[in-house]
C-alpha positions in Angstrom: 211.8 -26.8 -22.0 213.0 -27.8 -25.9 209.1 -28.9 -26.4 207.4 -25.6 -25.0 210.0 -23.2 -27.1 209.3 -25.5 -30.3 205.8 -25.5 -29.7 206.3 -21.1 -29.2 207.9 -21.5 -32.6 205.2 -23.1 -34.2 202.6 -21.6 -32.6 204.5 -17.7 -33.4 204.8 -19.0 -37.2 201.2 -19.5 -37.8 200.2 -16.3 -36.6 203.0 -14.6 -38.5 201.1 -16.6 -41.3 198.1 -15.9 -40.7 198.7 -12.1 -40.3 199.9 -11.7 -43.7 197.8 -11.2 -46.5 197.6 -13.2 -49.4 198.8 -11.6 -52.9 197.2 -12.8 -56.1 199.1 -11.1 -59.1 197.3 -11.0 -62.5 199.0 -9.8 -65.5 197.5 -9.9 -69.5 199.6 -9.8 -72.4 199.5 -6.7 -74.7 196.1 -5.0 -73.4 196.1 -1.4 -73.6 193.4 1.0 -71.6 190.1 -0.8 -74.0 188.0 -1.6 -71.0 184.7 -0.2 -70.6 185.6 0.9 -67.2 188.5 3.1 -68.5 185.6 4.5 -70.3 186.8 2.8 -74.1 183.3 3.0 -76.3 183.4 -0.1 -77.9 185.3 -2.8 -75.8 183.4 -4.5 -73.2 184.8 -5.6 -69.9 182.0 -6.4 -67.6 184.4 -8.5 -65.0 187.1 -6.1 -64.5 184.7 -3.1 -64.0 183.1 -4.9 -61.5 186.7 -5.4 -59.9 187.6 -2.1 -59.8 184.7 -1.4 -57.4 187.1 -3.0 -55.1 189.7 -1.0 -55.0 191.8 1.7 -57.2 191.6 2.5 -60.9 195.3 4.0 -62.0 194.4 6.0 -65.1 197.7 7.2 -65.6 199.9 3.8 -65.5 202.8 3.5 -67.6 205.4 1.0 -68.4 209.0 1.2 -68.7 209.4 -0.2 -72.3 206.8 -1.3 -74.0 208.1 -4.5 -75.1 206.6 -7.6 -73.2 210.6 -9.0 -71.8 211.7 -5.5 -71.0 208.2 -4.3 -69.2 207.9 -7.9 -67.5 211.9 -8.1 -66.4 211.1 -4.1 -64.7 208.1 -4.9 -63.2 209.4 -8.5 -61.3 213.2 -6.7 -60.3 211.7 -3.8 -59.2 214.4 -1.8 -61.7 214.3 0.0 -64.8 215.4 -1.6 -67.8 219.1 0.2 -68.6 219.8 -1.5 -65.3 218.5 -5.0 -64.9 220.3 -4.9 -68.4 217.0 -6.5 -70.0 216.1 -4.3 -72.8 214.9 -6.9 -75.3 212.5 -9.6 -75.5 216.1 -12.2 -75.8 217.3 -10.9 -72.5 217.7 -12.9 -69.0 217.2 -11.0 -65.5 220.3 -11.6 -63.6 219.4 -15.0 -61.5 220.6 -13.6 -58.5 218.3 -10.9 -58.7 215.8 -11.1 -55.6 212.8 -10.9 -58.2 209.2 -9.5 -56.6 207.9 -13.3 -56.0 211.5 -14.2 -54.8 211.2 -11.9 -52.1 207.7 -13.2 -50.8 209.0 -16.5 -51.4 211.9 -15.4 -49.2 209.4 -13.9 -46.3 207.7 -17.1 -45.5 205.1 -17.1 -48.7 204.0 -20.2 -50.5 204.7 -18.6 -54.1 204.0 -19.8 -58.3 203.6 -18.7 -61.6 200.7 -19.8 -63.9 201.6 -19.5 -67.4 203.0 -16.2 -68.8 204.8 -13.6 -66.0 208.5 -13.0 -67.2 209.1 -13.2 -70.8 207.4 -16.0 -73.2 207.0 -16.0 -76.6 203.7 -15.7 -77.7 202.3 -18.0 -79.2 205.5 -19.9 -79.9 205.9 -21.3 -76.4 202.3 -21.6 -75.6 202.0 -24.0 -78.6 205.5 -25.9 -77.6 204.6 -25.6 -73.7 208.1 -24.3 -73.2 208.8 -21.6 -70.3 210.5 -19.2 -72.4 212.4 -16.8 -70.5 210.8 -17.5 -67.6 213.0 -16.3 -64.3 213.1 -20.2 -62.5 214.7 -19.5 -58.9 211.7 -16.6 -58.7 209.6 -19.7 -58.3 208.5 -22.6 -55.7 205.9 -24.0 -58.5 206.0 -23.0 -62.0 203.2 -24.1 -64.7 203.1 -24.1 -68.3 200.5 -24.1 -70.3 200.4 -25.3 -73.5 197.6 -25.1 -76.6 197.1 -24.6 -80.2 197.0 -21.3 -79.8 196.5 -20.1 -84.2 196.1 -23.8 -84.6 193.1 -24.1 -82.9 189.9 -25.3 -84.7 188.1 -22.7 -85.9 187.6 -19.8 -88.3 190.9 -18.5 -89.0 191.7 -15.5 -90.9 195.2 -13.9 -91.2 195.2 -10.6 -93.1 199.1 -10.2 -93.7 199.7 -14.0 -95.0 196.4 -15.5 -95.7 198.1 -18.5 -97.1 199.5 -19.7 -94.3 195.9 -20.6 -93.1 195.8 -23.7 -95.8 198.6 -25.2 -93.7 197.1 -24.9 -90.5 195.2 -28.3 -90.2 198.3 -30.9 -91.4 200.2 -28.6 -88.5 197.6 -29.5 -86.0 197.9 -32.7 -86.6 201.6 -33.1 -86.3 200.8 -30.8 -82.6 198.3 -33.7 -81.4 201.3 -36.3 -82.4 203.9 -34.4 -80.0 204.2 -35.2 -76.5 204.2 -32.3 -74.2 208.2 -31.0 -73.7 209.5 -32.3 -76.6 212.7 -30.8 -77.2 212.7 -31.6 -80.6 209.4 -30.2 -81.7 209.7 -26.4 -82.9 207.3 -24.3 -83.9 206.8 -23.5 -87.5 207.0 -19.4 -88.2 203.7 -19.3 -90.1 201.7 -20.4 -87.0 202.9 -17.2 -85.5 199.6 -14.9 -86.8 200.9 -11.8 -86.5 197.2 -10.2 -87.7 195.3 -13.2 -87.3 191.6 -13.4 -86.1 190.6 -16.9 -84.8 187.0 -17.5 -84.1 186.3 -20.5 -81.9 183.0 -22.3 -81.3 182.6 -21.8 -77.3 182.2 -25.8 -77.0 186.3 -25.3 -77.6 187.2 -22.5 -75.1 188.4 -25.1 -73.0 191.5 -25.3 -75.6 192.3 -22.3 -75.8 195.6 -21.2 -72.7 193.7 -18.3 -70.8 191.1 -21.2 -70.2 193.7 -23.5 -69.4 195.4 -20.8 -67.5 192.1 -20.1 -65.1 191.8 -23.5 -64.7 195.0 -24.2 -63.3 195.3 -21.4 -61.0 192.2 -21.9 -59.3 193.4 -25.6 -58.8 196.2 -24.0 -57.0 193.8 -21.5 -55.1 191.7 -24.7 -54.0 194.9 -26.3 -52.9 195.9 -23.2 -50.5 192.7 -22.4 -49.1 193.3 -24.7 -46.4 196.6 -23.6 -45.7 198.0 -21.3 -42.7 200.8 -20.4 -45.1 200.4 -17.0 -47.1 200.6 -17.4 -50.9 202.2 -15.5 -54.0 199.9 -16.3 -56.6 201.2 -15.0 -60.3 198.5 -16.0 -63.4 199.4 -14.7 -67.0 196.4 -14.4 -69.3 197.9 -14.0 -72.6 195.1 -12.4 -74.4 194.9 -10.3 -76.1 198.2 -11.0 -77.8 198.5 -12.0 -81.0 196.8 -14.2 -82.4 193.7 -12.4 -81.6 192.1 -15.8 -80.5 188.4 -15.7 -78.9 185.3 -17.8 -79.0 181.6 -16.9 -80.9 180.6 -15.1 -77.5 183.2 -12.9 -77.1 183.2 -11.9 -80.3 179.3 -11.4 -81.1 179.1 -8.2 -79.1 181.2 -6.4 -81.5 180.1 -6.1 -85.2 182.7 -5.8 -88.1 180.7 -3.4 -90.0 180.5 -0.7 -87.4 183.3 -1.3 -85.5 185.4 2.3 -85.1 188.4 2.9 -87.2 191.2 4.4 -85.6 191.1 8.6 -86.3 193.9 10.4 -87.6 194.5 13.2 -89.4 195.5 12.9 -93.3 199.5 14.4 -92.9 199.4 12.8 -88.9 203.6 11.0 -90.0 204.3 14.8 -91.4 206.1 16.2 -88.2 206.7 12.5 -86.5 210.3 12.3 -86.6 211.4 8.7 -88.3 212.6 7.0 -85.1 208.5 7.1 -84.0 207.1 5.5 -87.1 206.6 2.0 -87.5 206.1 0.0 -90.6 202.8 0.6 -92.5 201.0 -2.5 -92.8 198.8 -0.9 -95.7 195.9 -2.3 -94.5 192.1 -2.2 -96.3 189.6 -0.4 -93.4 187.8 -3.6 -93.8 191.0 -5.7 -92.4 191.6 -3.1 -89.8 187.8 -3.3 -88.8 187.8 -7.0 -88.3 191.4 -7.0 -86.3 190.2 -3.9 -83.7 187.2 -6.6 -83.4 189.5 -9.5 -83.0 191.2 -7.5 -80.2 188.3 -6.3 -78.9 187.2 -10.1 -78.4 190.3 -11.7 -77.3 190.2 -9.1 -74.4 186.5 -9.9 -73.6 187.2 -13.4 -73.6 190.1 -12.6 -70.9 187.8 -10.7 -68.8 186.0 -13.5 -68.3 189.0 -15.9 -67.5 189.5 -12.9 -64.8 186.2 -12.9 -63.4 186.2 -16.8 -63.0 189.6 -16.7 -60.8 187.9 -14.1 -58.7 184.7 -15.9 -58.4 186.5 -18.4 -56.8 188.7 -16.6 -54.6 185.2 -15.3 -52.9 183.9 -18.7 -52.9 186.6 -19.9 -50.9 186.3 -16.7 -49.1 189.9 -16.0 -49.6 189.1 -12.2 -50.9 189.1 -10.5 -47.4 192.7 -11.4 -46.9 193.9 -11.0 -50.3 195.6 -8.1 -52.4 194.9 -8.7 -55.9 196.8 -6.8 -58.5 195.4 -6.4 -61.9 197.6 -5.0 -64.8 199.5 -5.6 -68.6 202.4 -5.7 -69.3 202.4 -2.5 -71.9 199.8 -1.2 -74.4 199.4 -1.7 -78.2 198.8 0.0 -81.2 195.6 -0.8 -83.5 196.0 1.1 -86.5 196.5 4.9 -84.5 199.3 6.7 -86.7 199.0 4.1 -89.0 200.6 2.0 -86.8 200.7 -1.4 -84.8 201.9 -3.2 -82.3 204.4 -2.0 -79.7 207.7 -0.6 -78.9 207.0 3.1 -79.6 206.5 5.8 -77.2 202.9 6.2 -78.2 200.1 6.8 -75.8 198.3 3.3 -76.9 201.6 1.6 -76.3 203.1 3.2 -73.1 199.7 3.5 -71.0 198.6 0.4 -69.1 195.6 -0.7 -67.2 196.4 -1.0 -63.7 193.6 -1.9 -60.4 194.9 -2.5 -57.1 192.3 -4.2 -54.3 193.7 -4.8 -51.2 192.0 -5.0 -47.8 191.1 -2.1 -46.0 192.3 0.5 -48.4 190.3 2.5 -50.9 187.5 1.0 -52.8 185.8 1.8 -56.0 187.9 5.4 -56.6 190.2 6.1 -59.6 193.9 7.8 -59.3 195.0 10.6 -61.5 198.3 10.7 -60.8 201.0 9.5 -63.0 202.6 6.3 -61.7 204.9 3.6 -63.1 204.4 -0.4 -63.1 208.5 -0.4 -61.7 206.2 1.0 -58.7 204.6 -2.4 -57.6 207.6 -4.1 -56.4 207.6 -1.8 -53.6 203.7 -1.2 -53.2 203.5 -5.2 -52.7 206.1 -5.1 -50.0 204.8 -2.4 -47.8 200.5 -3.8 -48.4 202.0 -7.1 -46.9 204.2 -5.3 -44.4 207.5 -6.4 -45.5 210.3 -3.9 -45.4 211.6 -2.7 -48.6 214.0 -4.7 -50.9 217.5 -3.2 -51.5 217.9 -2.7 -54.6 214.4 -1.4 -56.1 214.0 1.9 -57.7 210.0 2.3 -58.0 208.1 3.9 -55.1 205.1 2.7 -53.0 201.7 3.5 -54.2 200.3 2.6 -50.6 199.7 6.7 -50.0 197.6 6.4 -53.1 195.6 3.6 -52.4 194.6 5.5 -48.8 194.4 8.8 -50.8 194.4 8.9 -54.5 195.2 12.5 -54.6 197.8 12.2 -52.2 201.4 13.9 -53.9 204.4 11.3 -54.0 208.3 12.2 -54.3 207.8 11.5 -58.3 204.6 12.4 -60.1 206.0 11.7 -64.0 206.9 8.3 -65.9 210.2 7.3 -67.9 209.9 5.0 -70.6 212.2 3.6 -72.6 212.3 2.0 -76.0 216.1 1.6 -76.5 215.8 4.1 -79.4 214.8 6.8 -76.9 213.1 7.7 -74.3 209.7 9.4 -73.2 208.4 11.8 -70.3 205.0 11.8 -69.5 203.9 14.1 -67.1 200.0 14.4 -66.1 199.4 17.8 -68.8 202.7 17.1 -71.2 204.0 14.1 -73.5 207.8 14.1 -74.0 209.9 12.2 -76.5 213.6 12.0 -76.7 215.5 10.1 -79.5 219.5 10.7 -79.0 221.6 11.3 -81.9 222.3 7.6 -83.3 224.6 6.5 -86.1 222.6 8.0 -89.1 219.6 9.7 -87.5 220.1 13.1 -85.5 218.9 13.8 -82.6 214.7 14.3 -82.8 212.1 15.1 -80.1 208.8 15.3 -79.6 206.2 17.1 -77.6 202.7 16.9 -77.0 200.1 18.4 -74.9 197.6 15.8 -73.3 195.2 18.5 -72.2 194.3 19.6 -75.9 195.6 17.0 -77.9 195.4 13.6 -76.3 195.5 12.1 -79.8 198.9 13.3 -80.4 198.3 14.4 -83.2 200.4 18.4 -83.1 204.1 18.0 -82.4 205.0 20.9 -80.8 208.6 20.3 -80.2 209.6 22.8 -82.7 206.9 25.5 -81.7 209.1 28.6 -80.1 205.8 29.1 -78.2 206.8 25.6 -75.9 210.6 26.1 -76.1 210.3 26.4 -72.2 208.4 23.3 -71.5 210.2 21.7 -74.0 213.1 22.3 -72.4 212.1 22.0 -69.1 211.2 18.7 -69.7 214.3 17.6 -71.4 216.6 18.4 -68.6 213.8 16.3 -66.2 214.1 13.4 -68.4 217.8 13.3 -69.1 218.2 14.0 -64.7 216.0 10.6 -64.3 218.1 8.8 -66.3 220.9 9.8 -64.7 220.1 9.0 -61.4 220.1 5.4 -62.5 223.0 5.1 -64.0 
């Protein structure tokens, strides 16, 4: 009697196992909505448009800070960043937190990170091959990856400290002489290439860590083909980060004599209040040219990282069972506003790419509606018919991915920046900065319909004093209901 109800149990778990679909969870580093798919004039992203014919486009994704610790630390607890308490990139989730992958892991999945999913400094632990502030109970495997990243061989150009580049092959050298882990090595600051361009000869993509990255993952894919048990696959691409790192290919496409400069008018800072303005890099248009072509390559040469890892999930014929999440962690600034980077409320840094392909749900269609990456916790769970994790505070897309013009309970995105706090709606963009110290209390307003440059503030316009603060008392009510 023991043997038949063992031999029940076994024979119940493998077709719990094989019920459930697999989840393979790709997230890049910094990319903001330049893929050709998306409909971005200049950046080419052959392998990713050829993804989304497989399943739903999200136009209107959005982050919850646009800071890499912050956005990854929402998106893996499932909560907004004022309370998981991470709001900067030196911040730890709470280890007891039952993180996205810890719940899969938790539900009978086979689950492991490749590379960059929770916070890691970039390139810093890439070229130490340390897991930064990675998230380790989350995990049943967890794989660095470590490369040269800025020290690379190559053409190297950095456009802020251009004589940091002289140093660059003594520092390679003492990298080759370290053993992988080595507590003792660190990182010297100048390797960071903040606005650095590297140029590598494609007989050397193999160093670079998306290549490495691929690699590894579809090792792991290889490894778990034959397996009855589901798996939670999570790869990190880090590209396009700084340094913009890509090889000859990637690059030729785009040409630094007619590659676009960011458009702006001439008094665009006038009515941006000075919580919203980054520093000024100062920048010739020929140095902006050649880093919006840097970008531009890096994220080519991640699209086809991308489009080797799916490859091989069909070749294994793993893809009919498989929900494959495509996304970045935040957006970035090229030179719009005069600005770069992150961590303002901009459009370029707030809006995120974001595909969803799962089985049997829509293919090839694009969703208008406004959605937040706090959302896939709870998308995941219901796709793989899990029941929803206490605790999470995004809502499941799965209505969208049947319908993409289905209505959900919340059609609008909060985003925070821990200096304030945005609103964006499908028409309006709203900015709130709080009263702070020295700086009074500013806002910002724009309309997305007419000006989705943001280039008119009309948060002082008596004409939008409604909207303006209609919008206001939605924001401030969604943070409330958090707190």
């Amino acid at each position: 009697m023991r043997l038949l109800l063992f031999l029940f149990s076994l024979t119940s778990t493998a077709i719990a196992h094989a019920a459930k679909p697999n989840v393979l969870f790709v997230i890049s580093d910094d990319l903001n909505t330049a893929l050709s798919g998306l409909g971005h004039p200049e950046c080419k992203t052959p392998y990713l448009d050829r993804f989304a014919e497989t399943g739903v486009t999200f136009t209107r994704a959005f982050c919850q800070f646009p800071l890499c610790g912050p956005s990854r630390a929402s998106i893996m607890s499932g909560q907004y960043p004022i309370v998981n308490g991470v709001t900067g990139n030196g911040g730890h989730l709470n280890p007891q937190r039952m993180t996205l992958p810890r719940y899969f892991g938790s539900r009978g999945y086979w689950n492991a990170r490749v590379s960059k999913i929770f916070h890691m400094g970039i390139p810093i632990d890439i070229v130490q091959g340390t897991p930064g502030r990675d998230h380790a109970p989350s995990w049943a495997e967890a794989h660095n990856i470590r490369a040269l990243e800025t020290l690379t061989p190559g053409k190297v150009a950095n456009f802020t400290e251009p004589e940091v580049v002289a140093e660059y092959p003594r520092l390679r050298e003492q990298w080759h002489a370290v053993k992988p882990g080595d507590k003792n090595y660190s990182m010297p600051r100048s390797v960071r290439g903040d606005f650095a361009v590297v140029e590598v000869a494609d007989r050397d993509a193999s160093l670079l860590p998306d290549t490495l990255a691929a690699d590894k993952a579809i090792g792991l894919l290889r490894q778990r083909a034959g397996q009855k048990q589901p798996f939670f696959l999570a790869v990190g691409f880090v590209r396009p980060h700084f340094p913009f790192i890509s090889t000859e290919s990637s690059l030729r496409p785009y040409d630094p004599e007619t590659t676009a400069l960011p458009k702006f008018p001439s008094d665009d800072q006038a009515d941006i209040p000075a919580q919203a303005i980054a520093k000024d890099m100062n920048l010739a248009d020929d140095a902006v040219r050649q880093l919006r072509r840097g970008y531009y390559g890096a994220v080519s040469f991640m699209d086809e990282k991308f489009g080797r890892l799916m490859a091989e999930l069909d070749r294994l014929k793993l893809r009919d069972n498989t929900i494959v999440v495509f996304v970045s962690d935040h957006g970035y600034l090229l030179g719009e506003h005069r600005m770069w980077k992150k961590t303002r409320l901009w459009e370029e840094a707030i809006r995120t790419p974001l595909i969803i392909s799962a089985p049997g749900r829509a293919r090839g269609v694009r969703c208008n509606r406004v959605v937040e990456l706090v959302d896939l916790y709870p998308t995941l769970a219901e796709l793989a018919g899990l029941p929803p994790e206490p605790g999470t505070q995004g809502q499941s897309l799965v209505p969208l991915l049947e319908n993409p013009k289905a209505k959900l309970a919340r059609n609008d995105a909060w985003i925070y920046t821990g200096r304030g706090h945005g609103l964006r709606t499908e028409r309006w963009a709203f900015m709130w900065y709080p009263a702070k110290r020295n700086r009074q209390e500013a806002f910002m307003l724009y309309d997305m319909k007419s000006d989705p440059g943001q280039f008119t503030n009309l948060a002082s316009n008596p004409k939008y004093a409604g909207v303006k603060t209609r919008l206001h008392s939605r924001l401030r009510e969604r943070i409330a209901s958090v707190k």
